[in-house]
TIDO-954984 format. One record per atom (N, C-alpha, C, CB): residue number from 1; residue in three letters; atom name; x, y, z. Coordinates in nm, 2 decimals. Atoms other than C-alpha are relative to their C-alpha. Glycine has a CB too. Layout:
! TIDO-954984
num = NUM&residu = ala&atome = CA&xx = X&yy = Y&zz = Z
...
***
This chain:
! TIDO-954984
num = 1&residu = unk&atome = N&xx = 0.09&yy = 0.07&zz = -0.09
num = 1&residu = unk&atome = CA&xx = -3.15&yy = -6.56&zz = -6.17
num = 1&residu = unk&atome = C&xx = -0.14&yy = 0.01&zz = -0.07
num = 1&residu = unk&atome = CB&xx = 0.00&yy = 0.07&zz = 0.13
num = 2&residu = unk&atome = N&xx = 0.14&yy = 0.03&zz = 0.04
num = 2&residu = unk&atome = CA&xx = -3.47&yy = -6.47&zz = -6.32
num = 2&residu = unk&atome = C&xx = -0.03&yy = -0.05&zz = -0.15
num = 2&residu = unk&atome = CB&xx = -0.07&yy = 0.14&zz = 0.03
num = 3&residu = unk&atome = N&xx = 0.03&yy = 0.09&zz = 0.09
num = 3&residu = unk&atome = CA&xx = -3.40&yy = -6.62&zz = -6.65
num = 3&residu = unk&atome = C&xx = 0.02&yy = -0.16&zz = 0.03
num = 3&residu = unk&atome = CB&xx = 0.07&yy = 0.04&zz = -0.10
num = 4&residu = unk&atome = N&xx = 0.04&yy = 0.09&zz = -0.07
num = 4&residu = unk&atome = CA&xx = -3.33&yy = -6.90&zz = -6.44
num = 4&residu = unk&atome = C&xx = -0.13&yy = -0.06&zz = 0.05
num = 4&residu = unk&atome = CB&xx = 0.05&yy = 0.02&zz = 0.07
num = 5&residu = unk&atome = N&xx = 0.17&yy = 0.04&zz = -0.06
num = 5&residu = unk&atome = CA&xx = -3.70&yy = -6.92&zz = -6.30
num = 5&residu = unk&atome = C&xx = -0.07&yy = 0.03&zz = -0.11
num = 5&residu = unk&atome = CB&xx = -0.08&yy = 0.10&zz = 0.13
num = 6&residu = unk&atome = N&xx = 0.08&yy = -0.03&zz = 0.09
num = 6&residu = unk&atome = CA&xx = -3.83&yy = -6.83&zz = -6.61
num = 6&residu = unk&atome = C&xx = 0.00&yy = -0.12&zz = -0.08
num = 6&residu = unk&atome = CB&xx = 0.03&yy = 0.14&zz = -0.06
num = 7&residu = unk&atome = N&xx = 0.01&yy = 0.20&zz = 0.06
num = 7&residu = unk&atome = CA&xx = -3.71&yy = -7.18&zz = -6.80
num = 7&residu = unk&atome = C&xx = -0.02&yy = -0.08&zz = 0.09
num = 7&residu = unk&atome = CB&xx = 0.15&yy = -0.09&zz = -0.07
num = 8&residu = unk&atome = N&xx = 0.02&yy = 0.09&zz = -0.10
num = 8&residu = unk&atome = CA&xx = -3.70&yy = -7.34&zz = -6.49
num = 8&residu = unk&atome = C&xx = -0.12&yy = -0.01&zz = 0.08
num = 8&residu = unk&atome = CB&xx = 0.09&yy = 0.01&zz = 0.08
num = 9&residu = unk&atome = N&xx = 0.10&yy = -0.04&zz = -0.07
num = 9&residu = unk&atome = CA&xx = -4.02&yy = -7.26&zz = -6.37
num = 9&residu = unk&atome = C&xx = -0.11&yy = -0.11&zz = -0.08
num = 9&residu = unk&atome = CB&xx = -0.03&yy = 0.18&zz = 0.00
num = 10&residu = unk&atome = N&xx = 0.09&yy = 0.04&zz = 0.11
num = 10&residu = unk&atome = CA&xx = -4.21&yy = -7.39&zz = -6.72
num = 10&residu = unk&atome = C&xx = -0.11&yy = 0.10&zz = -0.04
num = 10&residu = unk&atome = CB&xx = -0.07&yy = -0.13&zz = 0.03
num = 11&residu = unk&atome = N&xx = 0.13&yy = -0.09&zz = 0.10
num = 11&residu = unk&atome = CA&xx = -4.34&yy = -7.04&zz = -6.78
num = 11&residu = unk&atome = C&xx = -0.01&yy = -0.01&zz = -0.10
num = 11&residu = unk&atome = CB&xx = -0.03&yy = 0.12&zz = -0.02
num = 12&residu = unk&atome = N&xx = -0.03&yy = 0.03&zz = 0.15
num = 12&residu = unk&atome = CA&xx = -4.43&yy = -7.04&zz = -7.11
num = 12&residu = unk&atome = C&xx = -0.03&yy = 0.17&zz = -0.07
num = 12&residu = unk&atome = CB&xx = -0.11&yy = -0.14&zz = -0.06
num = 13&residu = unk&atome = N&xx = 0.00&yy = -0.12&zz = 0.01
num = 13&residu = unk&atome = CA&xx = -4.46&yy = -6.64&zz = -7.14
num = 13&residu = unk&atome = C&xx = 0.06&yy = 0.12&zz = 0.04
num = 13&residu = unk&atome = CB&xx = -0.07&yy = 0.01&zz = 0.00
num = 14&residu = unk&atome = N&xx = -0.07&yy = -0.10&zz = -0.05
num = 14&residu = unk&atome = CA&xx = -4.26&yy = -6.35&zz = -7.09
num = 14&residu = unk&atome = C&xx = 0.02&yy = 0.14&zz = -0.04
num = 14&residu = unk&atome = CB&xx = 0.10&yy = -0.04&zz = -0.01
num = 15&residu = unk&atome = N&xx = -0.01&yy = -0.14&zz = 0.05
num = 15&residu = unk&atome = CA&xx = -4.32&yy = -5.98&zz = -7.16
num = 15&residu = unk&atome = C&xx = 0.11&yy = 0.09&zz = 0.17
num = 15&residu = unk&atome = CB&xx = -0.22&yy = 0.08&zz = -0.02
num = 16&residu = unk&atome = N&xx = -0.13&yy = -0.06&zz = -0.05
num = 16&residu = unk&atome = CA&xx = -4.04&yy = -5.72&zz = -7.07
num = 16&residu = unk&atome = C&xx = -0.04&yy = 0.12&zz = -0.06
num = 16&residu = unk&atome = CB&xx = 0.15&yy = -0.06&zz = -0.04
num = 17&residu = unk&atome = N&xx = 0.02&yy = -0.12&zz = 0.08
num = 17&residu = unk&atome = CA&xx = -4.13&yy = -5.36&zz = -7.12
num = 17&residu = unk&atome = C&xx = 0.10&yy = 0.06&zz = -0.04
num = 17&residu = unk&atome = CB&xx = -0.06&yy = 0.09&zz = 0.06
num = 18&residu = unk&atome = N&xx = -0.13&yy = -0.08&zz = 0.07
num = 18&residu = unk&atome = CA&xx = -3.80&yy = -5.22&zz = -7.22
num = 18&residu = unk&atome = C&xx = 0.13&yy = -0.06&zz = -0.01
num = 18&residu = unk&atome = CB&xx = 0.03&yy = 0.11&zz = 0.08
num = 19&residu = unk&atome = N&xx = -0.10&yy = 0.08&zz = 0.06
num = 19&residu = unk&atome = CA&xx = -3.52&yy = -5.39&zz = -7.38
num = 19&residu = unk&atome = C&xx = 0.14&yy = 0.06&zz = 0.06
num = 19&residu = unk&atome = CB&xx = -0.01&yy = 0.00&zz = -0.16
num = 20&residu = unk&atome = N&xx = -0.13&yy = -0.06&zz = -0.10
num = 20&residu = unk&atome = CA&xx = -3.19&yy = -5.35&zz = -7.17
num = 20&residu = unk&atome = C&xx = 0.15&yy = 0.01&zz = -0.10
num = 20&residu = unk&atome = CB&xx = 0.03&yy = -0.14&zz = 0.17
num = 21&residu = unk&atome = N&xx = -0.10&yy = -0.04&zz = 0.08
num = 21&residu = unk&atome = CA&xx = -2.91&yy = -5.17&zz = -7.33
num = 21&residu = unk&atome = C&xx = 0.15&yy = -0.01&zz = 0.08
num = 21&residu = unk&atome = CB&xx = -0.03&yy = 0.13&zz = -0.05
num = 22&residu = unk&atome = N&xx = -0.14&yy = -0.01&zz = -0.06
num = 22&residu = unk&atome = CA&xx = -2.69&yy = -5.17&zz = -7.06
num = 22&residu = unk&atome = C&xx = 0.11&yy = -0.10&zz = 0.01
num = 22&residu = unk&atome = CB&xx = -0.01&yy = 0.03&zz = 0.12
num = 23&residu = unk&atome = N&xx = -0.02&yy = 0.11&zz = -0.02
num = 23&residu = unk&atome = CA&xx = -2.64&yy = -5.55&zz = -7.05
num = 23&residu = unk&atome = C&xx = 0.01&yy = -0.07&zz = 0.16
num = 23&residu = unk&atome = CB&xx = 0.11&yy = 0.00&zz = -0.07
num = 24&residu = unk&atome = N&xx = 0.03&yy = -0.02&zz = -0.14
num = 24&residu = unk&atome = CA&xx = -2.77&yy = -5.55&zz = -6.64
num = 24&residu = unk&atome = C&xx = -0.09&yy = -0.20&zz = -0.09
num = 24&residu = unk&atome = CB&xx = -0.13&yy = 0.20&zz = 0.07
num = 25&residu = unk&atome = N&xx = 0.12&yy = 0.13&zz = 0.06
num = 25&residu = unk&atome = CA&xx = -3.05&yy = -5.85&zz = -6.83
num = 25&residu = unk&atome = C&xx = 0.07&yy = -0.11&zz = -0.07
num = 25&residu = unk&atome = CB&xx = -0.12&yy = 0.06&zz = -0.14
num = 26&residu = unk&atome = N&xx = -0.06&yy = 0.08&zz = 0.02
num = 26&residu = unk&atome = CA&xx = -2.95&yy = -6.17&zz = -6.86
num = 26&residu = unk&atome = C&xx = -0.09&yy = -0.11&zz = -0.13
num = 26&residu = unk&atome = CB&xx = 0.02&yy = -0.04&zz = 0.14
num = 27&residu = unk&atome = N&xx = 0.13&yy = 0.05&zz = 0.13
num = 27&residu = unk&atome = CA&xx = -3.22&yy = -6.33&zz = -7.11
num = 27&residu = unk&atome = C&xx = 0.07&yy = -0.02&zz = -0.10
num = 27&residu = unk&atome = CB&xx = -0.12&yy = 0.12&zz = -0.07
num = 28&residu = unk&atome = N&xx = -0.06&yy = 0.01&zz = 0.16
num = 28&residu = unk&atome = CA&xx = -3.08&yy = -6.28&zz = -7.45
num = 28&residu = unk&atome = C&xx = 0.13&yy = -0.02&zz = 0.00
num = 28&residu = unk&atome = CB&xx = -0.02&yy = 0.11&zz = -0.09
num = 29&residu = unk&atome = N&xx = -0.10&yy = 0.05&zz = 0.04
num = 29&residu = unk&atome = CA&xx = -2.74&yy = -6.34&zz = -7.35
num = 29&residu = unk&atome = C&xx = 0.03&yy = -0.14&zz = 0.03
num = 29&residu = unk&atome = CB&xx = 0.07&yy = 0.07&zz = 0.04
num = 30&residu = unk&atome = N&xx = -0.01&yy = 0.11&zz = 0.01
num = 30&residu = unk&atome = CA&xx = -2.81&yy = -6.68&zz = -7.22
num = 30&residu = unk&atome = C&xx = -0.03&yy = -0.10&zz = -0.10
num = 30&residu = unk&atome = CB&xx = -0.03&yy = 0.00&zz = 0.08
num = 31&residu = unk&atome = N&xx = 0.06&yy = 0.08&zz = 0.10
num = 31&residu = unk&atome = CA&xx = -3.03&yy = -6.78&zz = -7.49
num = 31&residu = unk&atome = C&xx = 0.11&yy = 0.04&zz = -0.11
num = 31&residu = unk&atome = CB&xx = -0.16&yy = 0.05&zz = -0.04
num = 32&residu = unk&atome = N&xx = -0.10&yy = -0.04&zz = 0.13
num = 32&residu = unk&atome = CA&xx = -2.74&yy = -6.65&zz = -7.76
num = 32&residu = unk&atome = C&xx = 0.11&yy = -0.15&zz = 0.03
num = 32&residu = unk&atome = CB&xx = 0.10&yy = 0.20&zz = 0.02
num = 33&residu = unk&atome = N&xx = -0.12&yy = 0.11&zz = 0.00
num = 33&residu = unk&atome = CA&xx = -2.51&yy = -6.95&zz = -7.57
num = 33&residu = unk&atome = C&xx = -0.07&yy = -0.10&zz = -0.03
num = 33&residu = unk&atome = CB&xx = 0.10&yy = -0.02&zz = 0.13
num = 34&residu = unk&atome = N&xx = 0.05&yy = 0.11&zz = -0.01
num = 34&residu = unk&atome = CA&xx = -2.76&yy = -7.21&zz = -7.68
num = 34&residu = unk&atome = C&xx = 0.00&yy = -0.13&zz = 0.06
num = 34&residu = unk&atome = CB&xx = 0.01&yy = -0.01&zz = -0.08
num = 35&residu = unk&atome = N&xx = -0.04&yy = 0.12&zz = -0.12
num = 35&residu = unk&atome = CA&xx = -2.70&yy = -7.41&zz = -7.38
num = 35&residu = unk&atome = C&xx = -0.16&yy = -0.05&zz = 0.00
num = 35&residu = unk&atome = CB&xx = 0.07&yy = 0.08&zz = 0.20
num = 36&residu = unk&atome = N&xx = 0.12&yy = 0.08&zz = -0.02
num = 36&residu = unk&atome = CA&xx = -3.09&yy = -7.45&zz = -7.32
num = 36&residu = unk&atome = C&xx = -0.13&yy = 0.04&zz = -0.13
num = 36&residu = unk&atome = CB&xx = -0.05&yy = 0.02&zz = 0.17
num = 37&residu = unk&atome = N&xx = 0.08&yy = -0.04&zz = 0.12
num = 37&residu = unk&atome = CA&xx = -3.25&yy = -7.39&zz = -7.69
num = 37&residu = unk&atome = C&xx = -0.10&yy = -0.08&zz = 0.04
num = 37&residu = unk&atome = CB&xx = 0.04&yy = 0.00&zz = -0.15
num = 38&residu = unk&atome = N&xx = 0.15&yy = 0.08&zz = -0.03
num = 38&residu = unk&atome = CA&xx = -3.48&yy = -7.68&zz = -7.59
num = 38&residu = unk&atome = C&xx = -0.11&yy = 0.10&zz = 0.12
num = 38&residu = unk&atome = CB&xx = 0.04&yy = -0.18&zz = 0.08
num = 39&residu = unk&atome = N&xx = 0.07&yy = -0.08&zz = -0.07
num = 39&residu = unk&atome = CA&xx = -3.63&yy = -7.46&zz = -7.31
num = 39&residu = unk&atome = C&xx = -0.02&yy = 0.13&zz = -0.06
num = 39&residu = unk&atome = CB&xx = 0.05&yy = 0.01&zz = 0.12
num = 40&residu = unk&atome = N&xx = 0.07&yy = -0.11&zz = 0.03
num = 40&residu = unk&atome = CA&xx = -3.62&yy = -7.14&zz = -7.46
num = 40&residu = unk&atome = C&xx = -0.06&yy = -0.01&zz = -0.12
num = 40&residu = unk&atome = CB&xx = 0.08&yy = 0.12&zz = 0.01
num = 41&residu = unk&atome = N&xx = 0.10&yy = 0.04&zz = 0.09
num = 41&residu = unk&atome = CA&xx = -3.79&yy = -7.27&zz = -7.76
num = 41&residu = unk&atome = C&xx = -0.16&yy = -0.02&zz = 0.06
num = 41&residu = unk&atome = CB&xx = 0.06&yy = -0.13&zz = -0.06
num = 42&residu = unk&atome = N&xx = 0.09&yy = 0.01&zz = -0.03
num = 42&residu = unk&atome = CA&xx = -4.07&yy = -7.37&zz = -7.55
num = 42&residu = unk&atome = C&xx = -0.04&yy = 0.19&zz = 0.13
num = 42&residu = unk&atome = CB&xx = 0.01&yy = -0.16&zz = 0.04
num = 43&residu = unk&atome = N&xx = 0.08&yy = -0.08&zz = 0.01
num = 43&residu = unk&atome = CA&xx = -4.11&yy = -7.01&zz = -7.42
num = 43&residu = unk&atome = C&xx = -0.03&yy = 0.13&zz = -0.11
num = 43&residu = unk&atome = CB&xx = 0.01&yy = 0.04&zz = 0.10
num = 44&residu = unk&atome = N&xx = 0.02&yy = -0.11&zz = 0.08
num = 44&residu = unk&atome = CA&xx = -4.31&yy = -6.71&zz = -7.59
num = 44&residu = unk&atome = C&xx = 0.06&yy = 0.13&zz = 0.06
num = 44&residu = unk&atome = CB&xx = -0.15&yy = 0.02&zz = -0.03
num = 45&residu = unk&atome = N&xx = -0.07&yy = -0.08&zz = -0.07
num = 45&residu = unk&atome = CA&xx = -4.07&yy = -6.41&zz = -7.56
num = 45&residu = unk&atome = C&xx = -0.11&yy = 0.15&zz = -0.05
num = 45&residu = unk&atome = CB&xx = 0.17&yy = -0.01&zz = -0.04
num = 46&residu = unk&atome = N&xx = 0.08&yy = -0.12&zz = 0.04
num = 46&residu = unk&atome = CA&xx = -4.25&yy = -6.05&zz = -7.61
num = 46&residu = unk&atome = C&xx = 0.11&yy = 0.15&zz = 0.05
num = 46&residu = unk&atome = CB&xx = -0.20&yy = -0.02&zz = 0.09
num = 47&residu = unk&atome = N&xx = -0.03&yy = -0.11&zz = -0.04
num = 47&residu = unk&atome = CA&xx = -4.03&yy = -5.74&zz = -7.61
num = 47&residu = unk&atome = C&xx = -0.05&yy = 0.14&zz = -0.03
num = 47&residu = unk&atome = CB&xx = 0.10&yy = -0.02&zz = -0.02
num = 48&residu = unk&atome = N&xx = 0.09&yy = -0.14&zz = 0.02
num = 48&residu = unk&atome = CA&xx = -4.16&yy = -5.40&zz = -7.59
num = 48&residu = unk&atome = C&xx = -0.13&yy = -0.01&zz = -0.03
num = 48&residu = unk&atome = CB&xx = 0.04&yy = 0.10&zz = -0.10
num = 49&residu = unk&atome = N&xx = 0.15&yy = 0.02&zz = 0.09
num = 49&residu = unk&atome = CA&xx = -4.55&yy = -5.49&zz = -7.64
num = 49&residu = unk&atome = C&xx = -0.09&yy = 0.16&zz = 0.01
num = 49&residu = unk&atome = CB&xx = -0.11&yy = -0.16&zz = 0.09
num = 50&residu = unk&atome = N&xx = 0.08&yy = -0.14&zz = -0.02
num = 50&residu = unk&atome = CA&xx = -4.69&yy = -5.12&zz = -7.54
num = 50&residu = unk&atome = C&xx = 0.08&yy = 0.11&zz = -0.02
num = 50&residu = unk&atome = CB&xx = -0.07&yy = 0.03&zz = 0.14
num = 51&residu = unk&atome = N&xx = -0.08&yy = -0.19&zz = -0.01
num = 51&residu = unk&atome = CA&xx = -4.50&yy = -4.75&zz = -7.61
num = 51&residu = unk&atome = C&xx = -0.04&yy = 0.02&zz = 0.06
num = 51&residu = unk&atome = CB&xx = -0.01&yy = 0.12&zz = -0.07
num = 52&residu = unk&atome = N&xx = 0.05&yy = -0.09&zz = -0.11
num = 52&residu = unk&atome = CA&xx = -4.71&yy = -4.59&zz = -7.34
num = 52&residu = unk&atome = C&xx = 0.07&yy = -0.08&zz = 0.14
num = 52&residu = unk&atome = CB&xx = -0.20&yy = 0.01&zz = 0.00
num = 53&residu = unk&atome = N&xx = -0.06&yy = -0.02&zz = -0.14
num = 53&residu = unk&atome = CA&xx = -4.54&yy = -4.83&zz = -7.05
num = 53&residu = unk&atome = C&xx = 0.12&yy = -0.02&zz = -0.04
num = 53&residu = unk&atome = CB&xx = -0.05&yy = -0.10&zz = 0.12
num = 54&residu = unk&atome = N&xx = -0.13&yy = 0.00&zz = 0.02
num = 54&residu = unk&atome = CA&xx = -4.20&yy = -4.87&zz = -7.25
num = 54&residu = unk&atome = C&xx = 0.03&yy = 0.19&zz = 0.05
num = 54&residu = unk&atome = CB&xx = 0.03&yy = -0.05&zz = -0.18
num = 55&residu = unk&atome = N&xx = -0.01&yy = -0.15&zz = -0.06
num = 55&residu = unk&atome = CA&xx = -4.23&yy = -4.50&zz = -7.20
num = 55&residu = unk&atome = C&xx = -0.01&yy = 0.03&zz = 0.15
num = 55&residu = unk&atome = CB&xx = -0.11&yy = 0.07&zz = -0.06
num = 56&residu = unk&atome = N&xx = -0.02&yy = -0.01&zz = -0.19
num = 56&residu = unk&atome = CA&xx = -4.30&yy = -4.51&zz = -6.84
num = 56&residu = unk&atome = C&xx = 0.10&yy = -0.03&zz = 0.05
num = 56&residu = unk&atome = CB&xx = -0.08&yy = -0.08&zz = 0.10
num = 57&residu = unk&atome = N&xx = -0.15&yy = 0.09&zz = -0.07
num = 57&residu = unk&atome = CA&xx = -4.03&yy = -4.76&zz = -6.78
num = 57&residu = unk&atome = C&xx = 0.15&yy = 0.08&zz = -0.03
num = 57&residu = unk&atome = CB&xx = 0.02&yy = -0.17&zz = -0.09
num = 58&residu = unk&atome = N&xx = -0.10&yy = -0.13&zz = 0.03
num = 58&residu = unk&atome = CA&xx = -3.80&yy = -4.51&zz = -6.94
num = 58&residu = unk&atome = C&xx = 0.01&yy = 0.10&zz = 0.07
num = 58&residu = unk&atome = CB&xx = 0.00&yy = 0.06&zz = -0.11
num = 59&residu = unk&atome = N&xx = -0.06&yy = -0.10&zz = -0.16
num = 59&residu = unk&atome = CA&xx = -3.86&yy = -4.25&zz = -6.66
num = 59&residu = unk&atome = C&xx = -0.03&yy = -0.05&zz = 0.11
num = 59&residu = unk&atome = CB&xx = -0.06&yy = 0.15&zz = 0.03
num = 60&residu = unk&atome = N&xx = -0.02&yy = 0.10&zz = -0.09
num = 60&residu = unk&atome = CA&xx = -3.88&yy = -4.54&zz = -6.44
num = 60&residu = unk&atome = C&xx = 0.17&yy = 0.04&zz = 0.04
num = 60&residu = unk&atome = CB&xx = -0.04&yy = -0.17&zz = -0.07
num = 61&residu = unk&atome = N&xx = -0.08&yy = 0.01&zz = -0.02
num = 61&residu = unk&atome = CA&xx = -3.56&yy = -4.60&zz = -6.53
num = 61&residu = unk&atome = C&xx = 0.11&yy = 0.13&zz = 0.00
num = 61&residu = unk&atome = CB&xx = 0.00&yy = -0.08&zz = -0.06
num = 62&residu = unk&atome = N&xx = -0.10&yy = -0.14&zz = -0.01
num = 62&residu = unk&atome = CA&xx = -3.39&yy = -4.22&zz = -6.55
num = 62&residu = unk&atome = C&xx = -0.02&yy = 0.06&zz = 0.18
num = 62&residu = unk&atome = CB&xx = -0.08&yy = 0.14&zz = -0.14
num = 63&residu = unk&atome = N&xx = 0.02&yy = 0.01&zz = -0.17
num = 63&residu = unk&atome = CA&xx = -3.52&yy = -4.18&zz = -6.18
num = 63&residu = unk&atome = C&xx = 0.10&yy = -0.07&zz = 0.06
num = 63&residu = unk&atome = CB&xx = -0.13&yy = -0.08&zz = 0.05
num = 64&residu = unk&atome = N&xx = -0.06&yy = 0.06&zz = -0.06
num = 64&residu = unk&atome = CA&xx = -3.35&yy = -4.50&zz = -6.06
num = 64&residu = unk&atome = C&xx = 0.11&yy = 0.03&zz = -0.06
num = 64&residu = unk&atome = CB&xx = -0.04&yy = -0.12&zz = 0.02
num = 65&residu = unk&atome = N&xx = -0.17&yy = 0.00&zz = 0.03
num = 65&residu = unk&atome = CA&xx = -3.00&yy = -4.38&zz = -6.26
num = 65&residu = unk&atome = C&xx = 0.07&yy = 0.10&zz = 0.11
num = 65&residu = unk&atome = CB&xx = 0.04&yy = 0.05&zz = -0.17
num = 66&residu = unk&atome = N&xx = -0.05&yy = -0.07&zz = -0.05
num = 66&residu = unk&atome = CA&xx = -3.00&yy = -4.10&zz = -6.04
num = 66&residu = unk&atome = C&xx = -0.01&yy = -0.01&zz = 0.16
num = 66&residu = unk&atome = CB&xx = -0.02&yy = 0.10&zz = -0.06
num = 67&residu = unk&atome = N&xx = -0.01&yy = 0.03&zz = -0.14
num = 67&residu = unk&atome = CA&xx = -3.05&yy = -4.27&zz = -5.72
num = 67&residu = unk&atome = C&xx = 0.14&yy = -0.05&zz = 0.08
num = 67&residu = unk&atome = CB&xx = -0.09&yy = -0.11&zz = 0.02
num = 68&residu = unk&atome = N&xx = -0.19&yy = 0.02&zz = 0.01
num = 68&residu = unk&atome = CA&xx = -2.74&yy = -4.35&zz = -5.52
num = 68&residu = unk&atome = C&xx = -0.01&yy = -0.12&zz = 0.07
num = 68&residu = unk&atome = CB&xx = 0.13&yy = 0.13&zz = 0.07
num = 69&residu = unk&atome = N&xx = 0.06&yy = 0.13&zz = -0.04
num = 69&residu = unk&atome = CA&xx = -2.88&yy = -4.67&zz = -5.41
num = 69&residu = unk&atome = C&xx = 0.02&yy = -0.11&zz = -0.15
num = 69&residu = unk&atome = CB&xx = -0.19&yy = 0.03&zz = 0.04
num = 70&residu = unk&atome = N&xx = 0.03&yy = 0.07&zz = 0.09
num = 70&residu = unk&atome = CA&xx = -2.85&yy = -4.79&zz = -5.78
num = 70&residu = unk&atome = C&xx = 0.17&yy = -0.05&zz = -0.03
num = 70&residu = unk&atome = CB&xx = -0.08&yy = 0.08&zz = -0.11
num = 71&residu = unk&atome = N&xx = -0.15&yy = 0.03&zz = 0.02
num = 71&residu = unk&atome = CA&xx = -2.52&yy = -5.00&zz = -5.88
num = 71&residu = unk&atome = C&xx = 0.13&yy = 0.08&zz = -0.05
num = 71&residu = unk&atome = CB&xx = -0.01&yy = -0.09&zz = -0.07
num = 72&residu = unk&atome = N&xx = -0.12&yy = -0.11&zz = 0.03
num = 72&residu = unk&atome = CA&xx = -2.35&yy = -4.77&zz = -6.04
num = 72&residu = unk&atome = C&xx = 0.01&yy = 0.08&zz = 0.05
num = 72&residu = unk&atome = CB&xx = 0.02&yy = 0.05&zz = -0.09
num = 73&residu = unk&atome = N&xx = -0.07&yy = -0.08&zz = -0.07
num = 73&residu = unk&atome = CA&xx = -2.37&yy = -4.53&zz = -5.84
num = 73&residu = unk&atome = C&xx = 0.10&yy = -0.05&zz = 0.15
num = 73&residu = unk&atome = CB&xx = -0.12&yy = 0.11&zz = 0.03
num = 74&residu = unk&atome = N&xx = -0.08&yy = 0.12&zz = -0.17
num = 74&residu = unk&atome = CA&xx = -2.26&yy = -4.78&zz = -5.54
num = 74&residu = unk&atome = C&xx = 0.14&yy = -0.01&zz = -0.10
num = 74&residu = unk&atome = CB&xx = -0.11&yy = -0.25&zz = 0.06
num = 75&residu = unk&atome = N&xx = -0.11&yy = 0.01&zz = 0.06
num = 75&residu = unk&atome = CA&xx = -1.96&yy = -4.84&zz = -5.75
num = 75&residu = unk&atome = C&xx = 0.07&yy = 0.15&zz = 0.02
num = 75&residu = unk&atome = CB&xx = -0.03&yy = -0.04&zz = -0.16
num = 76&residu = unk&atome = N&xx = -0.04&yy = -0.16&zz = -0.04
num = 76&residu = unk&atome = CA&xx = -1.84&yy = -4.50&zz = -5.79
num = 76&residu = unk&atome = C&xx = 0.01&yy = 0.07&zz = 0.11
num = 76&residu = unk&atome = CB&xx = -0.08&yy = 0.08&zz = -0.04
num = 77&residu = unk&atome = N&xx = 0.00&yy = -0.04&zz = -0.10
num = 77&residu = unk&atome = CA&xx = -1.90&yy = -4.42&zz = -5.48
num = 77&residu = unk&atome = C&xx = 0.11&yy = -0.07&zz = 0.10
num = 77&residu = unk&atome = CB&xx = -0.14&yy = 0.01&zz = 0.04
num = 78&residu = unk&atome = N&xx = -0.11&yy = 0.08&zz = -0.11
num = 78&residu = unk&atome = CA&xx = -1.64&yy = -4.70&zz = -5.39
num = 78&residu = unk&atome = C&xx = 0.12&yy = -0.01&zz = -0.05
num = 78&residu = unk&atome = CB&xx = -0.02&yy = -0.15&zz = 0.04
num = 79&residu = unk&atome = N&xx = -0.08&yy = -0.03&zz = 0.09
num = 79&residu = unk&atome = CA&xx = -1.41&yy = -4.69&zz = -5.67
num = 79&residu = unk&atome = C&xx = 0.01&yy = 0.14&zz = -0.07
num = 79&residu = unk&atome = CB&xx = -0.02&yy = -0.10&zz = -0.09
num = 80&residu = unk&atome = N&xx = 0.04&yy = -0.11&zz = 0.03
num = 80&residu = unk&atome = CA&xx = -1.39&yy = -4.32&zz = -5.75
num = 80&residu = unk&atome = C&xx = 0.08&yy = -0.01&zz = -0.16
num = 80&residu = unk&atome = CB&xx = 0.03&yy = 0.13&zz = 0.11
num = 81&residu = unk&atome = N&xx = 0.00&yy = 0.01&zz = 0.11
num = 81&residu = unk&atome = CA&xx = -1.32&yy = -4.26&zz = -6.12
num = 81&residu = unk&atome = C&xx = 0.16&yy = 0.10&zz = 0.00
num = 81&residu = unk&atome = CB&xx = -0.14&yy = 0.05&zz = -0.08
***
């Protein structure tokens, strides 16, 4: 959805403080199916532009892993392992 609004919108800029490993971020795998290279050609992408809030966003994100509000833990909690 939000790489949806992001070509579809005509932003033409996009910073992302921390590059998603889990594959949750839809961005780079849409742009890899070159369905809309004409749109994402026309935006500027910017990953990681600061350490000090990639760093925040990293105990941003170690916070929200251990919430049980967060998808995986909702999973697990319905499908037990």
């Amino acid at each position: 959805m939000c790489t949806g609004g992001i070509l579809f919108a005509n932003i033409k800029k996009v910073a992302w403080l921390l590059n998603d490993d889990l594959g949750f971020g839809g961005y780079q795998k849409i742009k890899d199916t070159k369905v809309f290279d004409k749109r994402f050609y026309e935006v500027e992408a910017i990953e990681e532009p600061y350490d000090d809030l990639k760093k925040k966003q990293m105990e941003l994100m170690s916070k929200w892993a251990t919430n049980p509000n967060n998808v995986i833990n909702l999973r697990k909690a319905v499908i037990p392992e």
